[in-house]
N, C-alpha and C positions, 0 to 999 in steps of 0.2 A: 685543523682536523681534516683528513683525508676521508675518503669515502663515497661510496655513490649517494649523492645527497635524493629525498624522497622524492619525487613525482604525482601529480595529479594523476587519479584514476584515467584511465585509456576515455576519450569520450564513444558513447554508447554510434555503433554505425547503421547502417539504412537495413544491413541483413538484420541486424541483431531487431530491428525498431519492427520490420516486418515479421518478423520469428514471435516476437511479444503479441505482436494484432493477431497474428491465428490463432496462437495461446489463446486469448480474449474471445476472437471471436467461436472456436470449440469451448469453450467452457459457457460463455453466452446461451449456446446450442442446448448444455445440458439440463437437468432439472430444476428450476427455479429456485426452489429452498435450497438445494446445496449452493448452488452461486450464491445466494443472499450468505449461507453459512461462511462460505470463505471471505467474501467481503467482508464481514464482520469479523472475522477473525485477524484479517491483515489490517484493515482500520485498526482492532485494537491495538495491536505487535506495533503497526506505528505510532500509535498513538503514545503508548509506554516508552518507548524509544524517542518519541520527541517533549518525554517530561510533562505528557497532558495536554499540551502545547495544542494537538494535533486536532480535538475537539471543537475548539473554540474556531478554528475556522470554517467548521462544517458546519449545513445548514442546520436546522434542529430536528427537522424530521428524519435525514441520515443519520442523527449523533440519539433517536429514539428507536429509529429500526434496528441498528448495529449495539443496542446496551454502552453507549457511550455516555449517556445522560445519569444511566444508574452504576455508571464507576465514578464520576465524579463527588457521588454520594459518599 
């Protein structure tokens, strides 16, 4: 078989790592409940994406504040 065979994603570099942490720290900055609402919301997105998985290694008070405890129900 000929072809350009698949490759590992590019690994992530120092700009891109630095670009994330302002991300992080502007959203940090902003309203308290909306941050909590997005961590909750990408907790879940991962969590469904890793099959549930993703619960059982968070502590139990993140997997209470985020309704992670009431989807395993």
């Amino acid at each position: 078989m000929t072809g350009v065979a698949p490759s590992d994603p590019p690994a992530p570099t120092d700009d891109q790592a630095a670009d994330l942490i302002a991300q992080l720290r502007e959203l940090a900055g902003a309203d308290p409940g909306d941050v909590r609402q997005v961590v909750a919301e990408v907790l879940g997105a991962l969590d469904r994406a890793a099959g549930g998985a993703l619960r059982d290694q968070l502590p139990a008070a993140i997997r209470a504040d985020t309704g992670l405890d009431a989807a395993r129900n």
